[in-house]
N, C-alpha and C positions, 0 to 999 in steps of 0.2 A: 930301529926300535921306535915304537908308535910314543905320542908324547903322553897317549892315556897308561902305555904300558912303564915307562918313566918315572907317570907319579908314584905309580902302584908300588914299582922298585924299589924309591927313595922312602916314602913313609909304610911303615908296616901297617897290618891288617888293622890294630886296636886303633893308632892315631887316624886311620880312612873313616873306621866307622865312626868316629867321634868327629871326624870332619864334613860328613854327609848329615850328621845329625842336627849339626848346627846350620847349617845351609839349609835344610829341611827347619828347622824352625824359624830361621828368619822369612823363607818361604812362607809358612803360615800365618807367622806374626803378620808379615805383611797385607794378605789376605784378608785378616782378621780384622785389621787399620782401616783397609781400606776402604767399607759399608759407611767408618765412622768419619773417615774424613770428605765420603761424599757427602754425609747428612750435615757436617760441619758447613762446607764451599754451600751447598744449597740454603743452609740458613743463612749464611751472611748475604746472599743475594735475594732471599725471600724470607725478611724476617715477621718474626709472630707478633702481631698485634692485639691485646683485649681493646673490645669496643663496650664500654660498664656505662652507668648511667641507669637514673630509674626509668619506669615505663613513661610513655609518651612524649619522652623529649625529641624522639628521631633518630636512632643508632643506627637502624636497620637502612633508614632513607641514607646516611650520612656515608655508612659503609657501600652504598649503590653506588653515590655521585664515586667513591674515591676509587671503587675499583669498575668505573665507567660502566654499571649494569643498569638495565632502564627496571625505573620501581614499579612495583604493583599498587596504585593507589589506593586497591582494598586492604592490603595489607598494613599500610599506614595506618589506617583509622581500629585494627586489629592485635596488630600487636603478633608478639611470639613467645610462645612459652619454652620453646627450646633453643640452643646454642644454633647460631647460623653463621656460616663459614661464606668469603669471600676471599677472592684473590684478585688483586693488583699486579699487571705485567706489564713491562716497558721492551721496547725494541732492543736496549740493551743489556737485557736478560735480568734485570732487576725488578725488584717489587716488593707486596707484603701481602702474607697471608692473615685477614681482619677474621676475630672469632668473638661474634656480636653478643653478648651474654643479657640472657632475658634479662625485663627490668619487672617482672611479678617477683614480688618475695613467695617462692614458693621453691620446694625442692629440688628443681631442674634448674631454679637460677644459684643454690646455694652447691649444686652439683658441677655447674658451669665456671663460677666461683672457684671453687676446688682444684677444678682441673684447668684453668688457666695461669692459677696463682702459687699453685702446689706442685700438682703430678708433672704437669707440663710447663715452667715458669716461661711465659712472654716474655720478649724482648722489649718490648714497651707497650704503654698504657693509651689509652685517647676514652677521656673520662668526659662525657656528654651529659651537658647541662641547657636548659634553656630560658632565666632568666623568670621563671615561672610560668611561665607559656606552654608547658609539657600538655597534650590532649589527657584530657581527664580519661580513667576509665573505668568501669562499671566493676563493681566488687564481684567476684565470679557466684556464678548460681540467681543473681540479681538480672534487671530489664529495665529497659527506659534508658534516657542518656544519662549521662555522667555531667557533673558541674563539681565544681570546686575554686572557687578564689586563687587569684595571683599568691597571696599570703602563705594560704595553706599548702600551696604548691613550692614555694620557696623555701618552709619548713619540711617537706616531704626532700627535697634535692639534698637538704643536712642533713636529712637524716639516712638518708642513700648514699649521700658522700662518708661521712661515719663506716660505716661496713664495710666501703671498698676501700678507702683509706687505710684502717688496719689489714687488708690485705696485702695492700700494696709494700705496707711499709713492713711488714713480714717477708715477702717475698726479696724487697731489697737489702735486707740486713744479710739473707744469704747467697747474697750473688758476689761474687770476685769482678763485678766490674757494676758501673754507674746505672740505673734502670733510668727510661726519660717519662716522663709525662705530659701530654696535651690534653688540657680542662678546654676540648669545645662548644663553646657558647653558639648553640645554634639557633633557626626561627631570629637569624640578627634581620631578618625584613619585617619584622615587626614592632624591632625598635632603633631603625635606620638610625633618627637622629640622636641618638643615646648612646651608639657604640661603644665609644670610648670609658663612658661611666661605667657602663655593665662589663666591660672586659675588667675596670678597676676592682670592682665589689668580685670577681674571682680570683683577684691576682693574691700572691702570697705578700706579708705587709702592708695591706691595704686598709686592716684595721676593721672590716669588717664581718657578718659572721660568718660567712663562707670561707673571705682570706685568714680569719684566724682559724679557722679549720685547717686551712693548706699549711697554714706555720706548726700544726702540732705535727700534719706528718712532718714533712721537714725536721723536726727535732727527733720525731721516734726514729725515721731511715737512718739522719745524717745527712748534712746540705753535703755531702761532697760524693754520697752514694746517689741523689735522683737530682733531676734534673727537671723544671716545671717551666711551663710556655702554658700561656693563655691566646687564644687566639679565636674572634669569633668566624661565623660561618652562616651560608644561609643553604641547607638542599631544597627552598621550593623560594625563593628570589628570583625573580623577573615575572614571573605568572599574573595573569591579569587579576589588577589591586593592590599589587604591591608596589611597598614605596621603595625596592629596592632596585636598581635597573637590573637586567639580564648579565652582564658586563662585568659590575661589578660582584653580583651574587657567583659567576662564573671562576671569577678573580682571588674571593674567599676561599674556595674549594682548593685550587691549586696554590694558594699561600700555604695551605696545611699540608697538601701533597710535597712540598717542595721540603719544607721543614722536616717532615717525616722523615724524605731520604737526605738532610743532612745530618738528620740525628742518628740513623741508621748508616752513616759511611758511604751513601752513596753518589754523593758530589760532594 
């Protein structure tokens, strides 16, 4: 006797088909898993990054350096009104997908907004600031160049940090694990020898208006839900004029890279 004819013998008809039914569903259950746990294994090796900040401080240049793209230098001095997606890949299969979110307060950046902090929650933040140094830019429907003061540019970054703060710290109250944060301070080749101060004046506890900015989020997340790093940066350091060597402005770039993948699990 065959050992399929065996089974058939020992359990009657009702107990087979209750036994085919369950093995048919764990078959499909499995199935059904399995979409979810590739898109699981693929995010923890390519996590989602929001790149926020107002317009002209460099998100767009920032996310080039990090996912090694060479920049369109017209672009810089332009700007983007829509979400702009980059990816970061390393030889051992790691990386991050950076999702640059326009810095115009206009629809497409509160749509951007939305959908990085809500529909689709990022794995971490990299909130770009640039010490008020941000390229000025022309009110839309307007001509001629833009100008604006250091001052009014550092009141503009508060009031840009403001909106995406409350995003931030909404999105962390409902996550089951710690969200991270990097506040970078870029155009640091324009206040080489200042570093250290201007990394201060964004740091949380710093007692300034920016760092007391970063202690409200802190209190609305929870310091044990996010996680803040300051750290500055240069994406156009070493270029002829500046005071920042090649080397070192090189050096900035991959201090953030490096940080990224150890906030993200990846060394």
């Amino acid at each position: 006797m065959s050992r399929t004819a065996r089974y058939r013998t020992i359990l009657p008809r009702s107990s087979r088909a209750a036994v085919g039914a369950t093995v048919a569903t764990g078959v499909l259950g499995g199935l059904a898993a399995a979409p979810e746990r590739v898109r699981g294994l693929f995010r923890r090796r390519f996590p989602t990054v929001a790149v926020t900040g107002m317009t002209g401080v460099g998100k767009t240049q920032l996310a080039d350096r990090l996912s090694r793209r060479s920049t369109n230098g017209g672009a810089a001095e332009v700007g983007s009104a829509v979400m702009e997606r980059r990816t970061r890949r390393s030889r051992r299969l790691h990386g991050f997908r950076f999702f640059v979110v326009p810095g115009d307060n206009a629809a497409t950046r509160l749509g951007a907004l939305d959908e990085v902090f809500h529909d689709e929650p990022v794995d971490g933040v990299i909130h770009v600031v640039a010490n008020g140094h941000a390229t000025p830019r022309r009110t839309a429907g307007t001509t001629g160049a833009a100008s604006a003061t250091r001052e009014e540019q550092l009141a503009a970054e508060l009031e840009d940090w403001t909106i995406t703060a409350h995003r931030i710290a909404s999105m962390a109250v409902r996550r089951d694990k710690p969200v991270w944060l990097v506040i970078a301070v870029t155009k640091a080749d324009l206040f080489a020898d200042d570093i250290d101060e201007v990394v201060r004046y964004y740091s949380p506890g710093s007692g300034t208006p920016f760092g007391d900015k970063v202690d409200e989020l802190r209190a609305l997340a929870g310091g044990a839900r996010l996680s803040i790093d300051v750290l500055p940066v240069s994406s156009q350091g070493g270029e002829r004029g500046s005071t920042l060597p090649p080397k070192q402005a090189a050096a900035m770039v991959d201090a953030l890279a490096t940080r990224l993948a150890q906030l993200s699990g990846h060394v």
